[in-house]
Each structure stands twice: as C-alpha cells, then as structure tokens.
C-alpha positions in Angstrom: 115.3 117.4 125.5 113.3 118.6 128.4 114.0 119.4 132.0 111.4 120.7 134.7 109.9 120.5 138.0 106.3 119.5 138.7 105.2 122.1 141.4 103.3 125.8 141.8 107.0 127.2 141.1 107.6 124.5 138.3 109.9 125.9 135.3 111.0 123.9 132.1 113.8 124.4 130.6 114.9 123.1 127.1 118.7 121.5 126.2 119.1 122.1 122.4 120.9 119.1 121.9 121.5 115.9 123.1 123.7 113.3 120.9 125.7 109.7 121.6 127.9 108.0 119.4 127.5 104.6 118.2 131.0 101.6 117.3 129.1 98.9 114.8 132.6 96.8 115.4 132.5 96.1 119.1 128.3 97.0 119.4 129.0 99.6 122.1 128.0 103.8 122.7 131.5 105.4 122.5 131.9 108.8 124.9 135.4 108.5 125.9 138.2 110.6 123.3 135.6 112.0 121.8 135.9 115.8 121.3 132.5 117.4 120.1 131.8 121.0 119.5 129.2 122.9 117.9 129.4 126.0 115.8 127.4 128.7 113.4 128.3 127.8 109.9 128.2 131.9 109.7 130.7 131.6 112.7 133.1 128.5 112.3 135.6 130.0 114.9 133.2 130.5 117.5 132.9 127.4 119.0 131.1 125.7 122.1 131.9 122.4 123.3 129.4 119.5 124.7 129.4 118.4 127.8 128.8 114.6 128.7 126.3 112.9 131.2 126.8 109.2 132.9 125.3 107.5 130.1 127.8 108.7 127.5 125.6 111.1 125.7 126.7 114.5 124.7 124.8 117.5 125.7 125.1 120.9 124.7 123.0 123.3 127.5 123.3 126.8 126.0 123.9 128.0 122.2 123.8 131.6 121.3 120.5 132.4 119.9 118.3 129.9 121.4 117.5 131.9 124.3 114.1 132.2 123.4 113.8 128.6 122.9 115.4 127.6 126.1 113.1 128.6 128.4 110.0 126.9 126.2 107.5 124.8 127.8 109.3 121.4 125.9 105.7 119.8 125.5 104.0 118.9 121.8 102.9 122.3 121.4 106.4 124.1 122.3 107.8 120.9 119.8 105.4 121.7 117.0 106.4 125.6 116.3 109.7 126.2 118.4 110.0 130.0 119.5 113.5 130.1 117.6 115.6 127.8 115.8 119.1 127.6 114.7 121.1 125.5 112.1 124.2 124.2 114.2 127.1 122.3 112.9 128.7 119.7 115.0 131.9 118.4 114.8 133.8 115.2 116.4 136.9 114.9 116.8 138.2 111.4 118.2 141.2 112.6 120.2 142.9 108.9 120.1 142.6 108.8 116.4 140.3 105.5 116.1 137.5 106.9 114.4 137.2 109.1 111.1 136.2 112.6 112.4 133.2 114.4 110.8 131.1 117.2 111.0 126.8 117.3 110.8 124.4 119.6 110.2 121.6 120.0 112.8 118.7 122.4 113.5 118.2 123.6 117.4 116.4 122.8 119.4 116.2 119.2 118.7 113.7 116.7 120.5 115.0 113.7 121.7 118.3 112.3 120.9 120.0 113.3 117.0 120.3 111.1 114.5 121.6 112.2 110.9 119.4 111.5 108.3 120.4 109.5 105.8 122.8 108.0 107.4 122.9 103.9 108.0 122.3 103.7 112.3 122.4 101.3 114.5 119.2 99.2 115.8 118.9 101.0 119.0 116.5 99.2 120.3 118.7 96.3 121.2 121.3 98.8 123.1 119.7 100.3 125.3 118.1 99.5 128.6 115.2 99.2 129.5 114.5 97.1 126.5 112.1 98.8 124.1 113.3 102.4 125.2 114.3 103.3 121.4 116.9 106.0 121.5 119.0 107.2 118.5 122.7 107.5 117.7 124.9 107.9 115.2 127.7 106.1 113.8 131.0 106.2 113.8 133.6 105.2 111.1 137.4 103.2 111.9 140.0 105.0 110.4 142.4 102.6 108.7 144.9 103.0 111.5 142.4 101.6 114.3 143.8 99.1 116.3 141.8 95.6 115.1 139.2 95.1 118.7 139.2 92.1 120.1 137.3 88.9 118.5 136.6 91.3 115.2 137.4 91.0 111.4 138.8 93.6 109.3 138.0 94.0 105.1 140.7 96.7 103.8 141.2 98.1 100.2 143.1 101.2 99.2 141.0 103.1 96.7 142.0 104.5 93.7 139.7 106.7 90.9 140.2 105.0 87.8 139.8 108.3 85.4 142.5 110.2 87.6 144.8 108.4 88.8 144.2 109.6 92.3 143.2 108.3 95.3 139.1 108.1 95.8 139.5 110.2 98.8 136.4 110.3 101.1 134.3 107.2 99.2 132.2 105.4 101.5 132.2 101.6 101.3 129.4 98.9 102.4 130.7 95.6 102.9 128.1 93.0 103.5 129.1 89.7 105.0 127.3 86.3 104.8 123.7 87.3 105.1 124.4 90.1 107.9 123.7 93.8 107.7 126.3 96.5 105.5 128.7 97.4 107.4 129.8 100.9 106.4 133.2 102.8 106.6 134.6 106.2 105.2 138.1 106.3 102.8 140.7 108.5 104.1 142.2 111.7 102.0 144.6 108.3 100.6 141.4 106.1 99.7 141.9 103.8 102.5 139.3 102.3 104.3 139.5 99.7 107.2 135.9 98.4 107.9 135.7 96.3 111.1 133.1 93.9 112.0 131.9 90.8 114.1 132.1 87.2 112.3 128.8 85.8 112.0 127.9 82.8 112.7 129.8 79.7 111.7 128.1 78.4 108.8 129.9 75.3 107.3 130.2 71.5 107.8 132.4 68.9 107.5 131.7 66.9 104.1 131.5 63.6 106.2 128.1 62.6 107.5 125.0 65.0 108.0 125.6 66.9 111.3 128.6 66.0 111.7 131.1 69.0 113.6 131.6 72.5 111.7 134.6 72.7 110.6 138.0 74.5 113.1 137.0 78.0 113.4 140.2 79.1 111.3 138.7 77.4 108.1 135.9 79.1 108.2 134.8 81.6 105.5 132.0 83.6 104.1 131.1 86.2 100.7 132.1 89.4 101.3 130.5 91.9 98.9 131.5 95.4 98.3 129.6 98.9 97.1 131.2 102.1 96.8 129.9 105.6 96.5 132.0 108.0 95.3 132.1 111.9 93.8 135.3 113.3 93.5 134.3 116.6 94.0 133.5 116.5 97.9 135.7 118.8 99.8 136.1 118.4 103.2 135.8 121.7 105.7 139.3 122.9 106.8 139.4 122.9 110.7 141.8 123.8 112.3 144.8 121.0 110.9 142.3 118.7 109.9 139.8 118.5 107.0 136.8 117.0 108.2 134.0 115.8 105.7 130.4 116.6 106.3 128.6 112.9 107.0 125.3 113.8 104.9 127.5 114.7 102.3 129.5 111.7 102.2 126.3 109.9 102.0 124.8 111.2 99.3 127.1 110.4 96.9 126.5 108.3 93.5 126.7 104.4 93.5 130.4 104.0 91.7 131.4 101.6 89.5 133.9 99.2 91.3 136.2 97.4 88.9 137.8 93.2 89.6 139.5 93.8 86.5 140.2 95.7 82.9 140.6 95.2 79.3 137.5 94.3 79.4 136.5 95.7 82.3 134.5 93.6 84.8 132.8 94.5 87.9 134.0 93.9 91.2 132.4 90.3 92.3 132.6 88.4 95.6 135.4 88.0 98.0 136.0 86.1 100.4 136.4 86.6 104.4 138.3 83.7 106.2 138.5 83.6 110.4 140.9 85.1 111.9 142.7 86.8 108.6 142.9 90.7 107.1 140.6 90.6 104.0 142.2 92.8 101.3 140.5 93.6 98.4 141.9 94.4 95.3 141.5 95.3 91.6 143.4 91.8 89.7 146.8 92.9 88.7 147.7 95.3 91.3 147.2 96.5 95.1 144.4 98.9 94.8 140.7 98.8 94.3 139.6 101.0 91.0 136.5 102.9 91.1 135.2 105.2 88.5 132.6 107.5 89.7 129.1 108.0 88.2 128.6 110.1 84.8 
C-alpha cells in the first residue's frame, strides 16, 4: 500500500500491511472485536498492534526493520525488488469469542491488501464497491460457541481420531451444501466444529401437479457432504493463555478418512440439512464423528 502527494515536494511513503477480515456466514468484512498484532517470529513478545481505517481494514504503519522500505517510491519498480523485507507474523484475536483465533505468516512490505495463500477466500469481487474493485481478505472461522446469526444454518460434529481415542483437535472441515460452494470451519482443541452458513435456495415441490407451490420452508432439505483434513501432529503456538494455530498450517493438512460406521468400516456418506434445524453429524452408534488421519 502506497501513500504520496503529486507535487515538486511530493514524497511516498509505503504501509507494510494492510489486511480485512472476511464472515462467509452473514457475507460481511468483520473489524469490530477483532484484536490483530503483528510480531518477529525471532521476537514473539515484541509485539505491535494494527490500527483500523473507516472501511474496516487493518493497517499496520511502522514495523521495526522496514525503515528502508517505508520510504520507497511504492511504484512497479519499488514492488519488484523491495529495499528490505521482513517475515511478520500476525495474529487475531476475536475479543468476543465468535471466531477461532489464528495466527499467519506474511512477508513486508506487502502490495495491496493480504490474503493467505492456500487458504479458501471469499469472492471479493461481489463485496466490495465499486463493483469490479477486486480486493482480498481472509477468512474467518465460528468457534463452536458462536451465537447462530440470524436467517443462517449450522452443521456441527464433535471429532474424534479413531487410532487415539482423542479428540481430532484443530481438523479443518468442508461442508458443502446442495450445489453451493464448501463452507470451511476449524475444530477446537475438543474436536468441535460449528460451521455456519446461508440456506440456498429452496429446491423442492409439491408431488401434486407440475409447478405447483414448493413445499413450507420448514420441510425443506438438502445433501450435506463432509471432508476433513486432519494430522495430529499440529501444535498450535502458545500466546499468551491461548494456543493459536497457524492458518497455512491448518490447511495443509492430509485429506482424513471420515468414518459413517465400523466393523466394516464405511465412509462417511451424505447427510442431510433440513430449514430451520442444527445438523449434527455423527459416526452410527455414538455422538462423535471418527476420523483417522492419513498414513
């Protein structure tokens, strides 16, 4: 990100980072309870937090060794070969406990808006204004205590690592509903995972006449399918009372094997999401969803 003046006295001046923060469930940029500092992985307790503009992205203005950097031109050329770079790592924190927190890696300065690679985003180009203006931002994850937002569906499962006994802490799930998008959401240090999303479209009829009136809203249904990736050797980075999991890591993670039943064991197949109703899914037999991770 760039700042300057266009006159004989014109100066430039770059901001290392610029970052907003995206909720899949209610299709909104989320700025408010969000805490987000960035550190020196060489320095963890040296930290510096972000500051936040009008359009709810965070901006950090100054980092220690960037000076150089800071006062580059900010054109292609300045872009190409930076005077100096830095790898940051950013953490967010949501203060009202709604969303998972998690920390990213980044390299300073960095152009435009971040975005984690690897990571599932959203389509940006149908949140922002003016249309077309593509700007990045990355997700965010419910925690399994998130209140339910208004007008949305929730598919829960409590996860459970099938050669250990323990809880599948820190698997991510994709849930894909109907024909829309995956939906993705982050297990807690328990293996629980609340994944939030908007109903699509009502999809069935009556079995009277042809065209004849969907059927009440609260019968409605869809196929709710499930993936998992999970490797039970991610560990989270202490901070402060919390662990926090790095979101690259998370997301490179081995496909799992999710288990509907055993003896013999059979895969995981197709729920079902009804209107209105908490989907939990389940391993037959029991409360929990069994997944055994990758060999």
């Amino acid at each position: 990100m760039t700042m300057g003046l266009q006159n004989p006295d014109s100066f430039t001046r770059v901001t290392p980072m610029g970052v907003r923060f995206w909720d899949a469930a209610q299709q909104v940029i989320v700025s408010d309870g969000l805490a987000v500092t960035a550190y020196s992985p060489a320095q963890p307790s040296r930290r510096f937090s972000a500051g936040r503009n009008s359009s709810g992205v965070f901006i950090f203005s100054a980092l220690p060794g960037l000076a150089k950097s800071l006062a580059g031109a900010g054109d292609d050329a300045f872009w190409a070969a930076p005077p100096i770079s830095r790898t940051f790592t950013i953490e967010v924190v949501d203060q009202s406990g709604q969303f998972t927190a998690f920390t990213f890696n980044v390299v300073l300065p960095y152009r435009g808006l971040v975005k984690v690679a690897g990571v599932p985003g959203p389509n940006d180009a149908a949140v922002v204004s003016p249309p077309g203006d593509v700007l990045s931002s990355v997700p965010l994850f419910s925690a399994p205590a998130r209140r339910i937002p208004p007008g949305c569906g929730v598919v829960r499962a409590e996860l459970v690592d099938i050669d250990t006994g323990l809880p599948a802490a820190w698997a991510v799930v994709g849930v894909r509903i109907g024909n829309d998008e995956t939906i993705w959401g982050i297990a807690d240090e328990q293996g629980r995972v609340a994944i939030f999303f908007n109903y699509p479209e009502p999809n069935q009829f009556s079995a009277t006449t042809s065209g004849a009136p969907r059927l009440p809203l609260n019968q409605q249904t869809w196929p709710v399918v499930m993936n998992v990736l999970y490797s039970p050797a991610v560990a989270p980075r202490p901070s402060s009372t919390l662990r926090i999991p790095d979101l690259a890591t998370l997301f490179d993670q081995k496909p799992a094997g999710v288990w509907g039943a055993l003896s013999p064991n059979t895969a995981l197949g197709p729920g079902t999401v009804t209107f209105g109703q908490d989907t939990f899914i389940s391993s037959a037999g029991g409360n929990s969803l069994l997944v055994s991770a990758a060999p």
